[in-house]
Structure formats: C-alpha cells, structure tokens
C-alpha positions in Angstrom: 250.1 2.7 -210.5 247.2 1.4 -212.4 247.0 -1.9 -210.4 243.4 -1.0 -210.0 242.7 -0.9 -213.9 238.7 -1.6 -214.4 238.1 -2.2 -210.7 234.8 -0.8 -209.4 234.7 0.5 -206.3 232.5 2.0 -203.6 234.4 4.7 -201.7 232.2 6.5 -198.3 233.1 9.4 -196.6 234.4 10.5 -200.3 233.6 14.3 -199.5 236.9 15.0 -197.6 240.1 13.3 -195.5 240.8 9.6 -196.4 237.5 8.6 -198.3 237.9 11.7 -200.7 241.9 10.7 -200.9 241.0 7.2 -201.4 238.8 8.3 -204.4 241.7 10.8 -206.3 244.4 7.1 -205.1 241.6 4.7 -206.5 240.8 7.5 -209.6 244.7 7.5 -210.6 244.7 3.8 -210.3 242.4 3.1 -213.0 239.0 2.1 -210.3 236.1 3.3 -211.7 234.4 5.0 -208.6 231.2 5.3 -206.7 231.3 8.1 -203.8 228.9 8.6 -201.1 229.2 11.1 -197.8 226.4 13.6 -196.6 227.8 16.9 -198.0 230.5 17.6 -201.0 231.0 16.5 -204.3 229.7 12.8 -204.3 227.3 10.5 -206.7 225.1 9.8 -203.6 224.9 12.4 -200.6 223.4 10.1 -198.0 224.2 9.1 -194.6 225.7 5.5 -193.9 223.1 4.8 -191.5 220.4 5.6 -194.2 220.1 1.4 -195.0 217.8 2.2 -198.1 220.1 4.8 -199.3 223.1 2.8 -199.2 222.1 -0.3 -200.9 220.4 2.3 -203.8 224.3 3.9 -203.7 225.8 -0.5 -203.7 222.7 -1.1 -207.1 224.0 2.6 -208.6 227.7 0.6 -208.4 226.4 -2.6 -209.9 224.4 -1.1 -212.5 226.4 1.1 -213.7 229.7 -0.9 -214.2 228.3 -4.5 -213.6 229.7 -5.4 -210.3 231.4 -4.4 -207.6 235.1 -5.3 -206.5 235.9 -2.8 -203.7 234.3 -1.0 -201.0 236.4 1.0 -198.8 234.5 2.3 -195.8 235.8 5.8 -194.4 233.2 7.7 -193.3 233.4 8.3 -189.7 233.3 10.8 -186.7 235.0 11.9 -183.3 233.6 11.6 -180.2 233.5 10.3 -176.4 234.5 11.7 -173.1 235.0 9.8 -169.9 232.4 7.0 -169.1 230.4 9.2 -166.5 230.0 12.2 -168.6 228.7 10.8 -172.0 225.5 11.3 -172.7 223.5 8.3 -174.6 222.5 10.2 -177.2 226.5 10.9 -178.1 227.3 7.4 -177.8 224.3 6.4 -180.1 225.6 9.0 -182.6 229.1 7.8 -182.7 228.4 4.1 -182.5 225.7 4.5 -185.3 227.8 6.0 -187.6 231.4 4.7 -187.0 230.3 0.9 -186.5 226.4 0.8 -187.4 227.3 2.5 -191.2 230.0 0.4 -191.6 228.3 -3.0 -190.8 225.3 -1.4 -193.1 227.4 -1.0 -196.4 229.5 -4.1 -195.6 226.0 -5.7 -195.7 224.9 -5.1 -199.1 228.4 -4.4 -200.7 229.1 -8.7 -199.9 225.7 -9.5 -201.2 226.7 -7.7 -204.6 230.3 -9.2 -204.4 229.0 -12.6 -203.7 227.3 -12.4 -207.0 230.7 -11.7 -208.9 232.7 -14.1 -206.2 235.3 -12.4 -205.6 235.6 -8.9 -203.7 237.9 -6.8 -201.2 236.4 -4.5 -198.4 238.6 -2.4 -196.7 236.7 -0.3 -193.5 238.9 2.7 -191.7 239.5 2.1 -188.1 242.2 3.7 -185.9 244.6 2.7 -183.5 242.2 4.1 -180.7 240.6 0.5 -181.8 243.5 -1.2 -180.8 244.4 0.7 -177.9 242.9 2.8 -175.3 243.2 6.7 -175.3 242.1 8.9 -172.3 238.5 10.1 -172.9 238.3 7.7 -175.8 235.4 6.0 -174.6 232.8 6.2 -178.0 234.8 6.0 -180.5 237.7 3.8 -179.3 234.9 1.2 -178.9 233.1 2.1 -182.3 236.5 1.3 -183.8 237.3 -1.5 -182.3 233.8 -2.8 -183.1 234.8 -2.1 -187.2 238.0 -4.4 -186.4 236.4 -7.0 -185.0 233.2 -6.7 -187.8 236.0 -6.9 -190.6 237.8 -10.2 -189.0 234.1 -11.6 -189.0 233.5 -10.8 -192.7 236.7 -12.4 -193.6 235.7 -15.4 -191.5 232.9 -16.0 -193.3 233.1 -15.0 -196.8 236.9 -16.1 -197.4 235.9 -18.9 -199.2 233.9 -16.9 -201.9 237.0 -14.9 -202.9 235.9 -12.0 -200.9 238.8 -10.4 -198.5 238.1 -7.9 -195.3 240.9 -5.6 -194.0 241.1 -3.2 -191.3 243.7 0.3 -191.4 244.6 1.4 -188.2 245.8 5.1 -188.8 247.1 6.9 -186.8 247.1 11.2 -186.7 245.8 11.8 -189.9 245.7 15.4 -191.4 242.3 14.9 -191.9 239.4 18.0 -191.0 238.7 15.6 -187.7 241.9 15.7 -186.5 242.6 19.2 -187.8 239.6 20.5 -185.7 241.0 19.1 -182.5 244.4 20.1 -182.1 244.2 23.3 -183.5 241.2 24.3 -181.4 242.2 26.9 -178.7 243.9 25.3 -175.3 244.7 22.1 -177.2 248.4 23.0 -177.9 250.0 20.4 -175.0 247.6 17.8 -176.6 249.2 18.5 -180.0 252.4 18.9 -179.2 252.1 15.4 -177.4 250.6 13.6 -179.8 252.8 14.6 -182.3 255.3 13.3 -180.1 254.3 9.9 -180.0 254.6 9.9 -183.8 258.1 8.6 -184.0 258.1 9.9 -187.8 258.1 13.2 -186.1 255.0 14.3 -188.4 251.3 13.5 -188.3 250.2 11.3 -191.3 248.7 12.8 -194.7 245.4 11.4 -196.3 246.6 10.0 -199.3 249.4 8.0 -197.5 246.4 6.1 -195.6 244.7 6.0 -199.5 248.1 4.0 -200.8 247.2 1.4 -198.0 243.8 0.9 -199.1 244.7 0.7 -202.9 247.2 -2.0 -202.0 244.6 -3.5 -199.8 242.2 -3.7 -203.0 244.8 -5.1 -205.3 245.7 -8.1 -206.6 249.2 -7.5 -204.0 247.4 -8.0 -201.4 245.5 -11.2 -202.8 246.7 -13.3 -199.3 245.6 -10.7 -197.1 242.2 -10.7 -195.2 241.4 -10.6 -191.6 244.0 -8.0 -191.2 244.2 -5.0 -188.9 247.2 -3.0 -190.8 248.4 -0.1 -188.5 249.6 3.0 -190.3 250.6 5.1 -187.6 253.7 6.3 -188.3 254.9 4.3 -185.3 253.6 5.4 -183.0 252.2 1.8 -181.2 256.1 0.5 -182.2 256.5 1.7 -178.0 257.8 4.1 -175.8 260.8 6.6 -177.4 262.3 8.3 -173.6 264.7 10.3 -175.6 267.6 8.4 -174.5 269.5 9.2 -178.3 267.2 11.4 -180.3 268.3 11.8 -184.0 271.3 10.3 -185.4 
C-alpha cells in the first residue's frame, strides 16, 4: 500500500463500479483525489462529454494540489445490438461517451501533465475491445477505439514522462453488468458467461482498481502502450471440460 503517497489523481465515473473502487484503492494508497461522474457523491457532477466541464474538473486537480500525476478514465456505458437494428442516435450515445469522453479528459489531463513532465493515464476498456461479442456492435467498437486512443497517447507523449495504459476487464460486478444478467430471460446468458470465466467467478471492482493503482505507480514505470487484460481468463481459450477441477 501507499505506493501512491502524494499522487494526484483524476478518477471519472467515480459515482459507482470501477471509477468509485478506483477512488477508495487510490484513497487507501495515499493519492489525493479528484472525482467526476454525473450523479453520486463526486467533486464535479458533469458529463465526460461536457469539454468545458472537464478541463474546469482537470484546473480544480491542478489548483488544488499543484499538478496532476494520474487520470484514470472509467466512466462508461452498455450498448449496441446487431448492425441492422441500431439506431444512430444509440451509437452516437455510446461512442460519445465510451470513446469521445475519454479522448476529451485525456486531452486536457496531458496538457496539465505535460506541464509537470511526467504523468500516467490509465482509460477502462474491456475485452469486447479486443474481441468480438455477438450484438456487441457500439460498444465493442467504442472500446476498441479507447485502446487504440491510449497506444496513440503513449506514442506521442512517451518522451515527456507521460505513460498510457489500457485494462481490458472482463465480467465486472459492476451496476452495468449487474443490470444485464440479472434482468428477466437473461439466465443462459449468465450462466454462459460465467462460464467462460475460467476463475469460475465474475470479477469484483476493486480487483480491476489494484490494476489501475499499479498502473499509476512507480511499479509500473516501464509500462505504456499496454492493453492489460483482467479477465479472469477468460481470452486464455476454450475450456471443453475434458478434466474439470483437480
């Protein structure tokens, strides 16, 4: 613990799931913490596509503490359907938020951290950004987008001590994922999904928040450009059920 000890970070999508696990991990780590989301307990209720409100909520960091070391970008939402049935309007809305918000506070977090030279951003994708899933459409491609954004930003800031990373979760115990598979007629979906996890168990939020603390520290100081899958195996391959448990 405490390998955070006077870092300052900017945490989004801080009201609940990762982002609001990633500010109790950062808290307990000694960062000193900014929070942003649209509802819930936060410094700055504002939406990530709000570009005025998000560089007030990157200055409210800076002034405050002085600078900015960390940004760790976890507000998101679900959404998709097959190709034919989406309308534009829900691929706007999932695009603008999952990708749009990210690239936004990514934007003016590196102008603050390019003033202190040195920084680490860490964005939330999924491994629906690595991988297809059926009716994915929206937001396999939104998170995909946020890998590729984050490889970009560690291209070209790298040599001003500023690192990008990507997590890759995968079923999170989040209120998004909570909301799907315990909705009524998703029971095969869950019990498939769960499945795949070869940990036999979804994921918890703060196990996703440990990744992004060590992504912000000084352990990680040789790692940018990363796409880090937490996924409790479940894109290690197939498990046919040849041996089961041992």
């Amino acid at each position: 613990m405490a390998q955070l000890t006077d870092r300052v970070a900017l945490i989004t999508g801080a009201g609940s799931g990762i982002g609001k696990a990633s500010v109790e991990r950062f808290r307990a780590d000694g960062a000193k913490v900014v929070t942003l989301d649209i509802a819930g307990d936060v410094d700055h209720r504002i939406d990530v596509r709000d570009e005025d409100g998000v560089r007030r909520a990157v200055e409210d960091a800076v002034e405050r503490f002085g600078h900015l070391d960390t940004v760790v970008n976890a507000a998101g939402v679900a959404g998709g359907g097959p190709v034919h049935l989406v309308d534009i309007e829900e691929w706007e809305r999932v695009m603008s938020i999952n990708l749009t918000g990210t690239f936004l506070v990514c934007k003016h977090a590196t102008a603050a951290m390019l003033q202190h030279g040195s920084g680490s951003i860490v964005n939330i994708s999924s491994i629906e950004g690595i991988e297809g899933t059926e009716g994915g459409s929206a937001y396999n491609a939104s998170k995909a987008g946020v890998i590729l954004l984050t490889k970009t930003i560690a291209i070209d800031y790298g040599l001003n001590g500023i690192r990008a990373n990507a997590i890759c979760p995968g079923g999170i115990r989040t209120p998004l994922l909570l909301d799907l598979i315990d909705a009524p007629g998703m029971e095969d979906y869950k019990s498939t999904m769960l499945g795949a996890h070869k940990l036999g168990r979804f994921g918890e939020p703060d196990e996703i928040a440990s990744v992004a603390a060590f992504l912000a520290s000084d352990d990680a100081s040789f790692v940018t450009g990363h796409a880090l899958v937490a996924d409790g195996g479940m894109t290690a391959g197939l498990r046919p059920g040849i041996f089961g448990a041992f």
